[in-house]
N, C-alpha and C positions, 0 to 999 in steps of 0.2 A: 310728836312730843307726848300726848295723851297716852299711845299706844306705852310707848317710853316710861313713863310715869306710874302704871300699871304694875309694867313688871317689877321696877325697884322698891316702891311703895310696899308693895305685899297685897295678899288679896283680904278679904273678911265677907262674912256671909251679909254683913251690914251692906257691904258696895253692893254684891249679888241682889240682894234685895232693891237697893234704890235701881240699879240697871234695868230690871224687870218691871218698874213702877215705873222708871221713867221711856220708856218703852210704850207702854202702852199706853201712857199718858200724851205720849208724840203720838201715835197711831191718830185715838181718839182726835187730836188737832185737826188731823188733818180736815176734818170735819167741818174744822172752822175757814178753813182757807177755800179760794176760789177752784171749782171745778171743772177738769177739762172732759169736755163731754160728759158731765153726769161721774165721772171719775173723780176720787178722791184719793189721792197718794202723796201729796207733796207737800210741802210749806217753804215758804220765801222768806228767808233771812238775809234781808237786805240785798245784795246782789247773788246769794245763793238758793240755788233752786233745787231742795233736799228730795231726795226720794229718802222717806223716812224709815218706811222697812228695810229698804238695801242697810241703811245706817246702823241701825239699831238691833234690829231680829240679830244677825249672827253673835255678837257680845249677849244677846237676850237668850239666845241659846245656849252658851257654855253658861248665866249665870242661873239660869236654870237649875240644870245639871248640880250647881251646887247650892242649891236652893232644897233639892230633891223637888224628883216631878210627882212623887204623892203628896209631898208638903201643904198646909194651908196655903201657902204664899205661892206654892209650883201652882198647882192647881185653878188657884183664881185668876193668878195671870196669865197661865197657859189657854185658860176658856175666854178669858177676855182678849186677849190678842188675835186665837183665831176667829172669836166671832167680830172683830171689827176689821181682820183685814177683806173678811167673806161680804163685811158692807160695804168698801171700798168703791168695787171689787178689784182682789189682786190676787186672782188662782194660782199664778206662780210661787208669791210669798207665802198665803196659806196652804199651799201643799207641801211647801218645804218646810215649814216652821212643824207643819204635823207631822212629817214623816222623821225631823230630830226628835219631836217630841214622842213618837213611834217607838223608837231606837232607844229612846233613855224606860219607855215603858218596858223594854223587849229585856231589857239588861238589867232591870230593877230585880229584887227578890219577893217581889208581891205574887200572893199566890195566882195559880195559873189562870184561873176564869178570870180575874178580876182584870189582869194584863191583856187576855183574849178582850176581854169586852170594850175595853178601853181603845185598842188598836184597833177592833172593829167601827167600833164610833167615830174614830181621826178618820177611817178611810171614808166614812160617810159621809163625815161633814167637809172635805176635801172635796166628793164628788159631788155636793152642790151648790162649793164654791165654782166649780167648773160648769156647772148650768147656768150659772145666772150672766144676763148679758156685759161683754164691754166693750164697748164701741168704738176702742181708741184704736186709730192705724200707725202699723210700725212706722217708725222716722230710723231712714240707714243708717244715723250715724248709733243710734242707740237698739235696737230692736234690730234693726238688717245689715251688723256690723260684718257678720262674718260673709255676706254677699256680694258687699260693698266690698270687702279686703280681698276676695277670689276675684272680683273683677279687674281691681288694682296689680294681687300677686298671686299666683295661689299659693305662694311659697310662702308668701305672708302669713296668709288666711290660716295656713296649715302650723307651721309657727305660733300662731296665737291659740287654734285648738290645744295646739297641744300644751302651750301656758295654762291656759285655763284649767283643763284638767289638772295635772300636776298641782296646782294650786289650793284644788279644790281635793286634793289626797293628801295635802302636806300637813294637815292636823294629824294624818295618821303617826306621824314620826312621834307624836308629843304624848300618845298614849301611853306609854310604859315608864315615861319622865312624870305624868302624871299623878300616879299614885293609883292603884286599883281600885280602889273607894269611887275616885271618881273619875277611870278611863271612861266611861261612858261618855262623860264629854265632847272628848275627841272625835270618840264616833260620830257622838248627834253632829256636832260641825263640820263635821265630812258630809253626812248625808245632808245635809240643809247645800251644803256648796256643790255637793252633785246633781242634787233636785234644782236648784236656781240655777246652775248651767242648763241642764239638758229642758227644762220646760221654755223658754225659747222655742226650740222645734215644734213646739203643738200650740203656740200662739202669738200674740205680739207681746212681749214683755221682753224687759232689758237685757241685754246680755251682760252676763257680771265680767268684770274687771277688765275685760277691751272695749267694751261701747264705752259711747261720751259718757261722763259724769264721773264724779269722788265720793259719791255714795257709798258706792258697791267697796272703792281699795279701800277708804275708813273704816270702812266697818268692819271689813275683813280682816288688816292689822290689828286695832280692838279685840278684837275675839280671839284673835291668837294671843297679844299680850294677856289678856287674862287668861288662860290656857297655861304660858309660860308660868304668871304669878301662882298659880294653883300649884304651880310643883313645892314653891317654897313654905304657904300657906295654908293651903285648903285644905290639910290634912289630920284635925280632930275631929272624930265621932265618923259615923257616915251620914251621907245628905241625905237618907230616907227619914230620918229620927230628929231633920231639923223641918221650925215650922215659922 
């Protein structure tokens, strides 16, 4: 319904904004809730148990994008997001949240060093999100799904790969519906959904959109709805020149 509401509503750099604040104001939460193993990623809303980055980051990343990622607002929320999911820790979300925010730098028209320096810095501060310890072991239904489903089918297993990808390319359709101003979007949320798929393979973290949870599909629908809303809307000035 959310997802729904998005697109009819229209988009405004107003929503882009609070999505970005409320983003990283969810992250920061997490902080306040109980921790599993010294881990912080989640919050309990009554009988749901949110992974807040699965939730939030992909809709935090197209509102980004129209936010502009030089912007004051890009900017402050893009450093505060990755430095608290790197306190977490959640190497999956923060490499993925950098490598869209990589993508929106790579595409921007800021002059070349400044772009160089900045992709430089994501890559660094990615690889020591990836240093620091996390102690949580995969659970098959979420983290060892697709192990769990080869041992069940592999017809299955292989079926839901190849869901997952497709799923994780299908923002590419929406680039040229878009608006050139700001296909960039699409990009970063492609790359944010190919990095959350494939980092799995190099540690325990959830598998998006077939392991257990409604994390990973809310948020997913979200970020496309406003993706769709961006074709009708988000089309005065460009998002470098907003702040």
């Amino acid at each position: 319904m959310l997802a729904t509401g998005l697109i009819f509503c229209g988009g405004s750099l107003r929503i882009a904004r609070v999505l970005l604040g409320a983003a990283a104001i969810a992250v920061a939460g997490t902080f306040l809730a109980p921790a599993q193993e010294g881990v912080h990623r989640w919050i309990d809303a009554g009988p749901l148990h949110v992974n807040v980055a699965a939730l939030l980051l992909p809709p935090a990343v197209v509102a980004l994008s129209f936010c502009g990622i030089w912007s004051r607002t890009g900017l402050v929320f893009a450093g505060a997001i990755a430095a608290l999911l790197a306190l977490q820790p959640d190497a999956s979300q923060a490499t993925s949240f950098l490598i869209a925010a990589v993508v929106l730098v790579a595409t921007s028209t800021a002059p070349r060093a400044r772009r160089l320096s900045a992709i430089a810095a994501a890559f660094l501060f990615a690889a020591v999100t990836w240093s620091r310890p996390d102690p949580l072991q995969p659970v098959p239904e979420v983290e060892g799904i697709f192990p769990l489903a080869f041992a069940v089918s592999p017809v299955l297993a292989a079926a839901a790969a190849i869901g997952v990808a497709a799923a994780s390319f299908a923002p590419l359709a929406l680039r040229n519906a878009a608006g050139g101003a700001h296909r960039g979007a699409a990009l970063a949320l492609t790359a944010y959904f190919i990095s959350a798929a494939v980092c799995p393979a190099f540690g325990a973290f959830p598998v998006p959109l077939v392991g257990l949870g409604m994390s990973f599909p809310v948020g997913y629908w979200v970020a496309i709805a406003l993706l769709c809303a961006h074709g009708s809307s988000w089309q005065n000035g460009g998002a470098e020149n907003r702040s």
